[in-house]
Backbone as CSV, one residue per row, in Angstrom:
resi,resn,N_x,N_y,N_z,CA_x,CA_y,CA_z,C_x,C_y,C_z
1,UNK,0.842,-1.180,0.000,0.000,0.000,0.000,0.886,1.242,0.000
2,UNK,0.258,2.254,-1.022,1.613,3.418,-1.009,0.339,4.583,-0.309
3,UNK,1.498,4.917,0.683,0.733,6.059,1.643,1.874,7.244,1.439
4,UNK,1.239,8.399,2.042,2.319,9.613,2.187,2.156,10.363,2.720
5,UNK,2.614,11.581,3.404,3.047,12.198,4.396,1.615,12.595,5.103
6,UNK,0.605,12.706,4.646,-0.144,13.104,5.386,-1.538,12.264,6.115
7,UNK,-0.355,10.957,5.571,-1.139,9.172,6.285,-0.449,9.297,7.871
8,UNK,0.704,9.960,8.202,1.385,10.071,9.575,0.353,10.731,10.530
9,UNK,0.563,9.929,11.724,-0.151,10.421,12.907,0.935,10.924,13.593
10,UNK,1.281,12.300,13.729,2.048,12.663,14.892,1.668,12.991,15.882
11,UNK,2.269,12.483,16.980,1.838,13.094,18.501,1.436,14.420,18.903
12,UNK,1.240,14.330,19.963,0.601,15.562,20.590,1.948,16.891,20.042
13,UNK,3.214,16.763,20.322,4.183,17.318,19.716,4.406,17.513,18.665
14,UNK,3.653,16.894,17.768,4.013,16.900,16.335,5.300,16.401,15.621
15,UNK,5.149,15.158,16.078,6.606,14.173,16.524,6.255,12.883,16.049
16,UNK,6.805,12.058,15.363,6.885,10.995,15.140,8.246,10.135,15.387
17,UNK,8.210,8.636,15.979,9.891,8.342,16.196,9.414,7.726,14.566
18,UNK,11.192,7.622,14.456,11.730,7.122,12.964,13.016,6.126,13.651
19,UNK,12.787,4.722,12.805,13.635,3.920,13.187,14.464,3.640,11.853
20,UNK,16.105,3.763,12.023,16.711,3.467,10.697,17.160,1.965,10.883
21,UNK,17.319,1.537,9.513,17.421,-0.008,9.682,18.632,-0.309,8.573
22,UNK,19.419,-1.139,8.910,20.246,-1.229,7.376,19.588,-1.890,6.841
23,UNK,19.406,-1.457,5.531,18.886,-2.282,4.362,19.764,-3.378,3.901
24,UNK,21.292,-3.257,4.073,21.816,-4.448,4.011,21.917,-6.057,4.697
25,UNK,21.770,-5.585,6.654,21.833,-6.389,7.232,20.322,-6.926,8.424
26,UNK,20.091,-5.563,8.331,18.457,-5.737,9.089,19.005,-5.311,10.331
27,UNK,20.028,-5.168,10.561,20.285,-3.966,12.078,19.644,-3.004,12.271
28,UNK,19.131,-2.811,13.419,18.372,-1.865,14.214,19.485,-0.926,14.043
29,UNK,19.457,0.652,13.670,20.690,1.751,14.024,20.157,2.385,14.998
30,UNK,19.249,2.975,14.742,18.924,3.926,15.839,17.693,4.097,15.835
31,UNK,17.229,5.015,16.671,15.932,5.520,16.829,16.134,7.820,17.215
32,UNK,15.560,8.281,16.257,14.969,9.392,16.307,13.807,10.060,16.113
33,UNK,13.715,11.383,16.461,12.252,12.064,15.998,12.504,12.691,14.697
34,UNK,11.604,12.811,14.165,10.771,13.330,12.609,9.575,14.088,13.743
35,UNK,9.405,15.475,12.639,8.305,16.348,12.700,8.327,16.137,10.837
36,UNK,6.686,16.978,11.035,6.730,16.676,8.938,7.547,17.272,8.332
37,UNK,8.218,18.761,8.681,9.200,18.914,7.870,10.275,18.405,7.466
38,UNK,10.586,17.584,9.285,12.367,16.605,8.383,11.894,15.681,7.499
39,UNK,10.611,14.935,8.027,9.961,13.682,7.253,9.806,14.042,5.936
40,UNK,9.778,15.541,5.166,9.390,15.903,4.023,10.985,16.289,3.202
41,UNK,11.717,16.821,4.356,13.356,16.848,4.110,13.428,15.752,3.757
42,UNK,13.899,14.762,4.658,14.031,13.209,4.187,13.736,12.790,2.699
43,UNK,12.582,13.146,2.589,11.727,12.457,1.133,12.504,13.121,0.267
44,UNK,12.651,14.310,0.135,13.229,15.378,-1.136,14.670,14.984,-1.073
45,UNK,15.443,14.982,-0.043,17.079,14.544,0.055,17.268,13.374,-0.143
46,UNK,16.489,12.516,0.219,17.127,11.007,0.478,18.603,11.034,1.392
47,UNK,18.206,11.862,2.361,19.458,11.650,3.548,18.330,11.822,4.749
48,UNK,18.289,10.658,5.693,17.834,11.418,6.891,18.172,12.386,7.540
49,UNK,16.835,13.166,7.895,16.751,14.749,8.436,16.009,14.193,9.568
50,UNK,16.318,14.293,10.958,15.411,14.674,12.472,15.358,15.677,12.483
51,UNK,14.533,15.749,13.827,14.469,16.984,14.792,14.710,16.440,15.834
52,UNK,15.505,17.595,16.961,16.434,17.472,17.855,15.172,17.937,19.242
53,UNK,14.538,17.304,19.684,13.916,17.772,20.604,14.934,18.649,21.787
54,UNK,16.034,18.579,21.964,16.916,19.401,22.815,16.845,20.753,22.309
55,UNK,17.864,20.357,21.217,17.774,21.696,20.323,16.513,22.942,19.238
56,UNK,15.876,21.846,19.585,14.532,22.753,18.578,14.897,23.000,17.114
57,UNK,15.872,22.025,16.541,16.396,22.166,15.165,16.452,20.660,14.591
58,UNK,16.747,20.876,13.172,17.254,20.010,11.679,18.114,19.762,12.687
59,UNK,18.656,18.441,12.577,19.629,17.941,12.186,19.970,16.541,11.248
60,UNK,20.541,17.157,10.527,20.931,15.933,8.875,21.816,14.785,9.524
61,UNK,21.574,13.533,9.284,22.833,12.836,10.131,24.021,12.679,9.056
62,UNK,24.984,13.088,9.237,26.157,12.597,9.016,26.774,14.316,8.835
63,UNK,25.918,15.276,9.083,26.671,16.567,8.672,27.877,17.321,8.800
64,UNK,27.894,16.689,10.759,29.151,17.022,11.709,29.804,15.853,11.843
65,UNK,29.466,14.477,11.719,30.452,13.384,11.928,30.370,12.397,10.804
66,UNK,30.028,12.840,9.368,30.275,12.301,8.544,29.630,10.806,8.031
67,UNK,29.150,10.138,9.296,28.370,9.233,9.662,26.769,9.202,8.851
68,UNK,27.081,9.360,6.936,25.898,9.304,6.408,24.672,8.868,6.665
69,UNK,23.534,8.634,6.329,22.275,7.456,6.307,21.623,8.238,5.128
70,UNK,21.930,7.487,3.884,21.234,7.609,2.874,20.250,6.921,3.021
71,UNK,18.568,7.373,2.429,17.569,6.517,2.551,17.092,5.677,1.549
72,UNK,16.838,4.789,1.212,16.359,3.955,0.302,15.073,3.650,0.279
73,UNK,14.060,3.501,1.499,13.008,3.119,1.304,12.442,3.426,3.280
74,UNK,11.456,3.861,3.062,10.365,4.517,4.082,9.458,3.235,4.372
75,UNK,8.989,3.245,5.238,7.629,2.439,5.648,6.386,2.964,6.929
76,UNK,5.349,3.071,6.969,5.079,3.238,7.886,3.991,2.174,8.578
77,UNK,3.730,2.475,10.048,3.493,1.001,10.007,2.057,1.242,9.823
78,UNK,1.441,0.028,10.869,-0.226,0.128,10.398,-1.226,0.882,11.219
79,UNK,-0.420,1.747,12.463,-1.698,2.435,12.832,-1.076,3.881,12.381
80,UNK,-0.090,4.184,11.663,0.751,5.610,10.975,1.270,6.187,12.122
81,UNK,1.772,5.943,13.024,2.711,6.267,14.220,3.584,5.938,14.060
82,UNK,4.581,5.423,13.731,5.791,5.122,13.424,6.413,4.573,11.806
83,UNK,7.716,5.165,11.850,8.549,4.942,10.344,9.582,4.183,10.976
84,UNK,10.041,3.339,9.716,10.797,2.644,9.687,11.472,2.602,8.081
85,UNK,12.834,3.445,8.632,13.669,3.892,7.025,14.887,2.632,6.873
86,UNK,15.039,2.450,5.726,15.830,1.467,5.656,17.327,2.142,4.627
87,UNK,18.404,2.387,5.743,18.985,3.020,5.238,20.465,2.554,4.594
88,UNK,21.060,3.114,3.926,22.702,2.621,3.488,23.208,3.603,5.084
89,UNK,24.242,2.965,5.559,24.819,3.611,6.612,26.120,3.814,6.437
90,UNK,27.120,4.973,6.517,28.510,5.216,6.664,28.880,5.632,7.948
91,UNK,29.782,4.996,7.954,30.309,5.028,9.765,29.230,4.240,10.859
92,UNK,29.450,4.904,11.660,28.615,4.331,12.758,27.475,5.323,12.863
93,UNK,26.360,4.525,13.780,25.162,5.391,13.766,24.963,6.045,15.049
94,UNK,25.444,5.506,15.893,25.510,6.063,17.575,26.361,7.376,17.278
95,UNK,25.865,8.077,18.628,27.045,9.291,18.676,27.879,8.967,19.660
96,UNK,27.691,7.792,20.192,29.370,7.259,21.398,30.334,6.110,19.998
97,UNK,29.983,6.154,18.878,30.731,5.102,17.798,30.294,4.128,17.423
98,UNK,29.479,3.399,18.221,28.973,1.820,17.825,28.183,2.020,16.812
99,UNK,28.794,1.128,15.889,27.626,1.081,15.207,25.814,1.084,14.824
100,UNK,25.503,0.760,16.150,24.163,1.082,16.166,24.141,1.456,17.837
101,UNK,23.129,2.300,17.751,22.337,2.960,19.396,22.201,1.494,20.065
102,UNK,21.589,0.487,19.572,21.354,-0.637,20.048,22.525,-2.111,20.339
103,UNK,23.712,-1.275,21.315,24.791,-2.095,21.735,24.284,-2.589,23.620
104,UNK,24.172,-2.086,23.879,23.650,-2.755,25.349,22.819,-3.926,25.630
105,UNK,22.763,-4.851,26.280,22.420,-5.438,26.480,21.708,-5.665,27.623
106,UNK,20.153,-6.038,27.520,19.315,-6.238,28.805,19.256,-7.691,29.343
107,UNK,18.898,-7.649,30.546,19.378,-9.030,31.097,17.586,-9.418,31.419
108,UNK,16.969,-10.917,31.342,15.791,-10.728,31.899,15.922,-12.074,32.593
């Protein structure tokens, strides 16, 4: 089913999380926020664009650490609350180096 930007349910904030995924390996990278403008950045660039809930700004990933995420393909899921981009990744996706946000491990 092809949906588009205005199939998104954003939160009370006007916030949606966005999960990047390698399209090569199916690794989880990270998790950020999208408002519609990065989500509409995104679409027109094909580079992921967030928003920085700290900062109240864009930020492009790889701008300051080189650490690309070209996008290849968008999804959203089935109640339109969440994306899931499937991206080419350069460098690492964390901002401590690891390759993905998702290095820790929970114990149950």
């Amino acid at each position: 089913m092809i949906c588009g930007v205005d199939d998104v349910k954003f939160d009370a904030q006007g916030l949606v999380p966005a999960i990047a995924q390698d399209a090569e390996n199916g690794q989880i990278l990270m998790m950020a926020w999208m408002n519609k403008a990065s989500l509409e950045r995104t679409l027109a660039e094909g580079r992921a664009v967030y928003w920085s809930r700290s900062r109240q700004e864009f930020w492009r990933k790889g701008d300051s650490s080189g650490h690309v995420q070209e996008v290849l393909s968008l999804a959203l899921d089935c109640d339109g609350d969440s994306i899931v981009m499937q991206v080419r990744q350069t460098g690492a996706a964390c901002h401590t180096g690891e390759r993905s946000c998702f290095f820790r491990k929970l114990t149950v």
